[in-house]
C-alpha positions in Angstrom: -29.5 -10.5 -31.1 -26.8 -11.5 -28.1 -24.1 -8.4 -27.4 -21.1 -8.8 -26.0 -20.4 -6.1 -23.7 -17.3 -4.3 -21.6 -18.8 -1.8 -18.7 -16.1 0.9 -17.2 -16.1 3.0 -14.4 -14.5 5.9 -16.5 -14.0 7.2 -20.2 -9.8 6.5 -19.4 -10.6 2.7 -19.1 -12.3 3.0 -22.5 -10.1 4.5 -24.4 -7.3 2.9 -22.9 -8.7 -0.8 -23.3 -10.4 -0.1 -26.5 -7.4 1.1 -28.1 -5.1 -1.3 -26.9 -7.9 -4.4 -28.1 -7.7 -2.0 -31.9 -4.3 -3.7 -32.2 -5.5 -7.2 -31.9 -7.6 -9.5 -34.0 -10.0 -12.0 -33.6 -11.9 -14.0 -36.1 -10.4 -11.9 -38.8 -12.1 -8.2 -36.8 -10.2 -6.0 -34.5 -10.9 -7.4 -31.2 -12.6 -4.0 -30.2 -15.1 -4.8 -32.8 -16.7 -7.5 -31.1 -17.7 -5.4 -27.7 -19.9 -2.6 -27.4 -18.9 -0.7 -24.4 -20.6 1.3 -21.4 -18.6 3.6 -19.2 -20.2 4.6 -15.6 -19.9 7.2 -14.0 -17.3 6.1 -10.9 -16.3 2.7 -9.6 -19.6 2.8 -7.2 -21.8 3.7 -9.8 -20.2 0.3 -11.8 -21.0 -1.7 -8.7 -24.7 -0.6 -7.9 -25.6 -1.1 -11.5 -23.9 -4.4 -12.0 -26.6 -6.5 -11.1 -29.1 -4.8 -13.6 -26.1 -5.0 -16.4 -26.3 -9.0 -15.5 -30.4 -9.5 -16.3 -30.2 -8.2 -19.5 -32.1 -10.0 -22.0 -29.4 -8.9 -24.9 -26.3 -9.9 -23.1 -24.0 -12.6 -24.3 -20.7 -11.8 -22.2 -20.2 -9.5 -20.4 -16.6 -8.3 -19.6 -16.4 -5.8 -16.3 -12.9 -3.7 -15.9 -12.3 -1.8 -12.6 -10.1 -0.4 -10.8 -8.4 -1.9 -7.5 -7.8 1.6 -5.6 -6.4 1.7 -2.1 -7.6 -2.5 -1.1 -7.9 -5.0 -3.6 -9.8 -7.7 -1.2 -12.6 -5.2 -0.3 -13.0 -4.0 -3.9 -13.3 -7.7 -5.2 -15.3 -8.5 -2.2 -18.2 -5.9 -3.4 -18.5 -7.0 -7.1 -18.5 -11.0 -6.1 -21.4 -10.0 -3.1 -23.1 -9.4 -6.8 -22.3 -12.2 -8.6 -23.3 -14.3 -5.4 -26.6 -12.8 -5.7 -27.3 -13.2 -9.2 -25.8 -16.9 -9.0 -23.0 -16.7 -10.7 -21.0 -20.1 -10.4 -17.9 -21.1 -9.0 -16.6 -17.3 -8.1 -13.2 -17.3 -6.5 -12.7 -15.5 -3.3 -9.8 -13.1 -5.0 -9.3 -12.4 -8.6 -7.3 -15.2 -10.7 -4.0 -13.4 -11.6 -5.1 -13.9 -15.5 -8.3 -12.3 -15.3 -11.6 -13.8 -13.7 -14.6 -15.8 -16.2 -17.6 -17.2 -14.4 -20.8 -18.4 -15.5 -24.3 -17.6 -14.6 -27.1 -20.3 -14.0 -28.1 -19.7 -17.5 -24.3 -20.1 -18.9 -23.9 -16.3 -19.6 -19.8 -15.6 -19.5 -18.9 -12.9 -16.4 -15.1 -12.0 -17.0 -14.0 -9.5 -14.3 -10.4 -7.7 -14.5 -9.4 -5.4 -11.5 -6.9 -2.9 -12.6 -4.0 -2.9 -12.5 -3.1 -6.6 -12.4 -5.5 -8.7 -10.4 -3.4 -8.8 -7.4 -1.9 -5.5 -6.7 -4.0 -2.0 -5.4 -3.8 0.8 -8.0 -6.0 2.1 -10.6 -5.2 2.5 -14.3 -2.3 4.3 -14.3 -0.6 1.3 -12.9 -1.5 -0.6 -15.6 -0.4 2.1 -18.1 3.3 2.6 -16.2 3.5 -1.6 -16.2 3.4 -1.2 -20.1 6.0 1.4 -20.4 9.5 -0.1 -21.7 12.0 -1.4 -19.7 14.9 0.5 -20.6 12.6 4.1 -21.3 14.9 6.6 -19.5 11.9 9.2 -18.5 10.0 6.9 -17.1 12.4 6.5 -13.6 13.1 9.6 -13.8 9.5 10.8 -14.0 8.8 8.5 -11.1 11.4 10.2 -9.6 10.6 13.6 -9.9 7.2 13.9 -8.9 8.3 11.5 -5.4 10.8 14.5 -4.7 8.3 16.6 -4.6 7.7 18.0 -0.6 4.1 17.0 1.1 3.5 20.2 1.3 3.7 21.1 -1.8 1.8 18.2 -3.3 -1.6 19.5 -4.6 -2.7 16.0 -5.6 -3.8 13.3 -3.0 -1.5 10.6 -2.2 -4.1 7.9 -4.0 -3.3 10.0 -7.1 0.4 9.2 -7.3 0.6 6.9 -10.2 -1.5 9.3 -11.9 1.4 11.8 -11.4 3.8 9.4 -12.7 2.0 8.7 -15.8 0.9 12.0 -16.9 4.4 13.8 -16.1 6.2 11.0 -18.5 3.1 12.0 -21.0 4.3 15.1 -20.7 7.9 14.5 -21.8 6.8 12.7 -25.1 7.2 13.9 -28.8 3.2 15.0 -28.2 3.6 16.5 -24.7 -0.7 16.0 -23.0 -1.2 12.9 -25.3 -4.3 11.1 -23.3 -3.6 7.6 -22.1 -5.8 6.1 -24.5 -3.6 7.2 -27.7 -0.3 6.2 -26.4 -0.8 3.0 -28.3 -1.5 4.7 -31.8 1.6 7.1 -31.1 3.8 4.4 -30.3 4.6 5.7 -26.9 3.2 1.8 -25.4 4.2 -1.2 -27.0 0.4 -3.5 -27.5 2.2 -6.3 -27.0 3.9 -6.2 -24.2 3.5 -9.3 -21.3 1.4 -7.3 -19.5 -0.9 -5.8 -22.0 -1.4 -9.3 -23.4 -2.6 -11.1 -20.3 -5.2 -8.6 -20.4 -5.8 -9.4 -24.3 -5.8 -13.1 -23.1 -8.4 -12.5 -20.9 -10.4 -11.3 -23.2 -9.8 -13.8 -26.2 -11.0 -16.4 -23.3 -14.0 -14.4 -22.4 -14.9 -14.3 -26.0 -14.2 -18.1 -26.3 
C-alpha cells in the first residue's frame, strides 16, 4: 500500500502543521488524515536522510517542511543537491513562492515548503507571527518588548528572535505557555488566514 508522507525537522513543525491541516478537509477526511508524519531530529538530520526517505518502496508523496534559518539560497541549495541526485525533474533553482512539487523519474510527487514563506530566512515562528491578526494589539507590542531588551541582557541568540516574539505573545494569551501547535484549537490563530492557506494549497496540490 502507497503512504503519503510529511518529514519535519522538529515535533513544533508537527504539531503546528498537523493541527493547522485538522481544520481542513479533503475528500470528505481532515486533511491531516491523509499523511503519516516523521519528525527528525534537526534540519541536518532531515537533509542526510532525505535521500533514503525518497527510495522508499511505500512512498506515494512525499511532502518535506523545513525551516529557512539564517540563508534561504544555501538551505534550498542542500535539499535540491538531493533531489538532483535522486533525479528529481524539473527542480527550480529557489523555492516557488507557493510551495515547490517535483516529480521523480518514476512520477513519485516531491513537495518541498521552506519555512516561513518560501522566500524569506526564518524558522517557524515566522510563519506562526505571519498568522497572528492584523489588528491583535499584543502582538506589536510583544515584538516590541523583547527588541527593547539590551544585548547584554539577552540570554537567547540573535537567530532565536522570532522565537521570543512568538512565545512572549503566547504568554499574554487566556492560556499563558499554550505550545504553538494548539493555538489553532484555542482560537489564538485564525486556520484560514492568506498565509496559512497557501501552505494548505500546497498541500491540496501535492495531494492532487
Amino acid at each position: 500500500m502507497m503512504v503519503n508522507r510529511l518529514i519535519f525537522e522538529g515535533p513544533d513543525d508537527k504539531h503546528v502543521v498537523m493541527n493547522l491541516l485538522f481544520n481542513h478537509e479533503h475528500n470528505g477526511e481532515r486533511l491531516c488524515e491523509h499523511f503519516s508524519e516523521k519528525v527528525k531530529d534537526g534540519v541536518d538530520h532531515l537533509i542526510d536522510t532525505l535521500n533514503e526517505e525518497l527510495k522508499a518502496t511505500d512512498l506515494g508523496r512525499l511532502g518535506v517542511v523545513l525551516d529557512a534559518d539564517t540563508d534561504l539560497a544555501k538551505q534550498w541549495a542542500r535539499v535540491t543537491r538531493v533531489l538532483d541526485e535522486h533525479g528529481c525533474r524539473a527542480v527550480p533553482a529557489a523555492p516557488n513562492a507557493d510551495g515547490t512539487i517535483v516529480e521523480t523519474n518514476d512520477s513519485k510527487k516531491i513537495g518541498i515548503w521552506v519555512m516561513p514563506d518560501n522566500k524569506s530566512a526564518g524558522a517557524l515562528e515566522d510563519f506562526v507571527g505571519k498568522l497572528i491578526a492584523e489588528g491583535d494589539t499584543l502582538w506589536p507590542k510583544a515584538q516590541a518588548d523583547v527588541n527593547g531588551i539590551p544585548q547584554a541582557d539577552r540570554r537567547f541568540k540573535e537567530t532565536y528572535l522570532s522565537k521570543a516574539h512568538v512565545h512572549t505573545w503566547l504568554a499574554w494569551q487566556e492560556e499563558p505557555g499554550t505550545r504553538m501547535g494548539e493555538t489553532f484549537k484555542k482560537k489564538y490563530l485564525d486556520p484560514n488566514h492568506p498565509q496559512a492557506t497557501a501552505f494548505v494549497n500546497w498541500i491540496r496540490r501535492l495531494l492532487a
